[in-house]
C-alpha positions in Angstrom: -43.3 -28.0 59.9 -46.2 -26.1 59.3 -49.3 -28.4 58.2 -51.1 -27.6 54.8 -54.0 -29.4 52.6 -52.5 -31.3 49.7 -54.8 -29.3 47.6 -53.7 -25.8 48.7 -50.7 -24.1 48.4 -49.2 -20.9 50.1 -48.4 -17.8 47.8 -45.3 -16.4 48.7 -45.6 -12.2 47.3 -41.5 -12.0 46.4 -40.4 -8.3 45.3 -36.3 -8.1 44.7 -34.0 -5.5 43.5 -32.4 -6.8 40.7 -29.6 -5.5 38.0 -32.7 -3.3 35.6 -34.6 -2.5 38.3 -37.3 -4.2 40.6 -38.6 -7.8 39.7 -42.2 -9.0 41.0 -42.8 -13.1 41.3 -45.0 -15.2 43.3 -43.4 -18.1 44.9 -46.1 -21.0 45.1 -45.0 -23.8 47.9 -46.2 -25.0 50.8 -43.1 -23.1 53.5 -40.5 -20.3 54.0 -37.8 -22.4 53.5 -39.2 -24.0 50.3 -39.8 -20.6 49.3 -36.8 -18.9 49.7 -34.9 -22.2 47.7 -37.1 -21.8 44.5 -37.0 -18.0 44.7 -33.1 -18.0 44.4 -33.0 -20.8 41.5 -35.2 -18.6 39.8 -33.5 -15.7 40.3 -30.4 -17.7 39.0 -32.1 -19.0 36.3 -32.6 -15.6 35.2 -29.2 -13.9 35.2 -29.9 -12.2 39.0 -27.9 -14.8 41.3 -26.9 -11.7 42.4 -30.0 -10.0 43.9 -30.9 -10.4 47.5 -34.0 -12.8 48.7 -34.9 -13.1 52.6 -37.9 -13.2 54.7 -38.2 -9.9 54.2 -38.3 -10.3 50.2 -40.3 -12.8 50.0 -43.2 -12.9 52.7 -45.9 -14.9 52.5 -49.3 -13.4 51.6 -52.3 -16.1 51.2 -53.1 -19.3 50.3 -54.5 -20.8 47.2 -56.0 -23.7 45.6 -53.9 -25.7 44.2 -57.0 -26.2 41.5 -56.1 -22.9 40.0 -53.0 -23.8 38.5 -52.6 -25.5 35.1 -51.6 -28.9 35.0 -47.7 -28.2 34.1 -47.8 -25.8 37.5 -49.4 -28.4 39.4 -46.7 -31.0 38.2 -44.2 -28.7 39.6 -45.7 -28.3 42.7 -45.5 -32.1 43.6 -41.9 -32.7 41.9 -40.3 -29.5 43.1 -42.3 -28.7 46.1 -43.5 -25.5 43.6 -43.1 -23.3 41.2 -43.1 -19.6 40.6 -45.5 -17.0 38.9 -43.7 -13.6 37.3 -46.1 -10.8 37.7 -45.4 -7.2 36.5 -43.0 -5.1 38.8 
């Protein structure tokens, strides 16, 4: 397990084909593992069980303070180990 400050958490730059075309998210969690979990509930919860998410999918990118995130975000991070960010594709 890869060690992290409680206050930071790693940004996980996801880009996946989906059904309409390519979808953009940040997964924000503290490992790969984590990552990959929340990225594929969310891609469930969105009508693309479907679409493929690996490694290569979903990489991580940088870290962030955990500061940055409204309160709701931040209450996902410590109940579901994170939570996810849809960008523009």
């Amino acid at each position: 397990m890869t060690e992290h400050a409680p206050d930071t958490v790693k940004v996980f730059d996801t880009w996946v084909e989906g059904k309409r075309g390519q979808l953009h998210f940040d997964v924000m969690t503290t490992d790969e593992a984590t990552a990959l979990k929340l990225a594929k509930a969310y891609l469930a919860g969105i009508g693309e069980a479907g679409a493929t998410v690996t490694s290569h999918e979903c990489q991580f990118c940088h870290n962030e303070p955990l500061a940055f995130f409204s309160a709701e975000q931040q209450k996902q991070f410590k109940e579901q180990g994170g939570f996810i960010l849809p960008l523009p594709a």
